[in-house]
Each structure stands twice: as C-alpha cells, then as structure tokens.
C-alpha positions in Angstrom: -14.7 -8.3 -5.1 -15.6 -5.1 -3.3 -13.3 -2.7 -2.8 -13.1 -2.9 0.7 -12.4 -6.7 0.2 -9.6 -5.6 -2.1 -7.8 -3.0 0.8 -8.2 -5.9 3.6 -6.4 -8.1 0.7 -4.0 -5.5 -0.1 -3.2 -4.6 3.7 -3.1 -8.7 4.9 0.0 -8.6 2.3 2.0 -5.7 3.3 1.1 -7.3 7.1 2.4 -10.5 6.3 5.7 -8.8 5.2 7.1 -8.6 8.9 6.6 -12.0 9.3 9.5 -12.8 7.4 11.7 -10.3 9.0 11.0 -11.8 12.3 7.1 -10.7 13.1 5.2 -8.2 15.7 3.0 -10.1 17.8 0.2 -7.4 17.2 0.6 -6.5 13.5 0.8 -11.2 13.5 -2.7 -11.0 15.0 -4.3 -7.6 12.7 -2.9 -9.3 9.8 -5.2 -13.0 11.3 -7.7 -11.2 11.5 -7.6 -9.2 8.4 -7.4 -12.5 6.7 -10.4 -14.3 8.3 -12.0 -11.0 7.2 -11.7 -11.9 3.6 -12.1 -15.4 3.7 -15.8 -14.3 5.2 -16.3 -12.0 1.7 -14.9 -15.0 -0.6 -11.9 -12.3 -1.6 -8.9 -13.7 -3.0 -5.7 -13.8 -0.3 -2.6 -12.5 -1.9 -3.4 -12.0 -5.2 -2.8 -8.1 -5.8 -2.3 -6.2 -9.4 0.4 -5.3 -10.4 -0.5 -1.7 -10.1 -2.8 -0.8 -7.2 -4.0 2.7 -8.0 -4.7 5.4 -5.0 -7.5 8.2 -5.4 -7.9 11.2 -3.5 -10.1 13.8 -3.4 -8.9 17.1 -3.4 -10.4 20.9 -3.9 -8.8 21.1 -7.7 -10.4 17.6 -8.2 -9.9 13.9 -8.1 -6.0 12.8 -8.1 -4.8 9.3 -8.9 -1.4 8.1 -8.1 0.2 4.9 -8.2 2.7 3.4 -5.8 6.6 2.1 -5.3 7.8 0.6 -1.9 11.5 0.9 -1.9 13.2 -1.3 1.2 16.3 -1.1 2.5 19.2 -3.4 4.6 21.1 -6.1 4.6 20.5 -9.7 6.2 23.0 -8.6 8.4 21.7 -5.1 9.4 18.1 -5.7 11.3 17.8 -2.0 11.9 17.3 -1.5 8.3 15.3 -4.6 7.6 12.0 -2.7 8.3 12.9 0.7 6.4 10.2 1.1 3.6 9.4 4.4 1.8 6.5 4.7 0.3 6.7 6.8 -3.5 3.4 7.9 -5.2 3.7 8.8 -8.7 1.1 10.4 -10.9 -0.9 7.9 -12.8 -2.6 10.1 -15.0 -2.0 13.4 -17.1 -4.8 15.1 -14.9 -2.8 14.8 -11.5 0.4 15.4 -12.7 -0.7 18.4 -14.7 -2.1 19.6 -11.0 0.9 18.4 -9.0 2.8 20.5 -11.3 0.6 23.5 -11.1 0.7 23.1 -7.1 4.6 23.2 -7.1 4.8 26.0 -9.8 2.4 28.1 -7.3 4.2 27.3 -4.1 
C-alpha cells in the first residue's frame, strides 16, 4: 500500500471515531468518502500499526516522532466526549537529541 493509501486509512479511522460519540454530518460524509477512496487503491480499511510514525523535515534535518491520543470525559459529560490531545514523542535518538538541543538553546 502507498503511503497515501495508508493516511486516507489512517484518517477514515480517527473520522469514524465521532461516529460513536454521536457523529458530524460533514466529518460522516469526509470519512464516506475517504473510505471509497481506499477501497478504489485496494488499501486495507481499519487496519493501522500499532505505531504510526510522523516525519518532518526541518533545517537541522529530518525528525521522526511517534504519537499518543489521550481522551477525556465521562458518558455523562458530552462536552468532554470529544477532547483529544494529540502527544508526539521522539522515536529516535536523532530527534530527541535535536529536540533537546532546541530547548537547551531557547
């Protein structure tokens, strides 16, 4: 699978999240069509590593990070039921000897 196969995979998931917290009609329909998307590449639909690794290209040099979605609320509390923050982490010794670099600098 391509990797542009693998982000329409990867975002059709997250999508599908709202559904079960009672669903957008427009991020219902992105995530429809994200998902005919794939089926037209023959990409898998929900299956995702465990660890999905993020690049980025910066002026010391590639960085590579991986990510933790931590949710908050209740059943009870639909104000928090959406509430995600998204944590990146270094995945390799190269980025976080540069993060650390960067905050040592600053």
């Amino acid at each position: 699978m391509g990797s542009f196969g693998f982000l329409l995979s990867n975002v059709t998931c997250r999508a599908n999240d709202s559904r079960c917290i009672g669903g957008d009609p427009v991020l219902d329909e992105a995530a429809d069509q994200f998902s005919r998307s794939i089926e037209s590449q023959n990409a898998p639909i929900g299956i995702l590593p465990v660890v999905v690794a993020t690049h980025l290209r910066s002026a010391g040099g590639p960085l590579t990070f991986f990510s933790a979605i931590a949710q908050f609320g209740t059943a009870e509390d639909i104000a928090l039921a959406e509430l995600r923050i998204e944590l990146l982490f270094p995945a390799d010794e190269a980025t976080r000897r540069a993060l650390v670099e960067q905050h040592s600098d600053g």
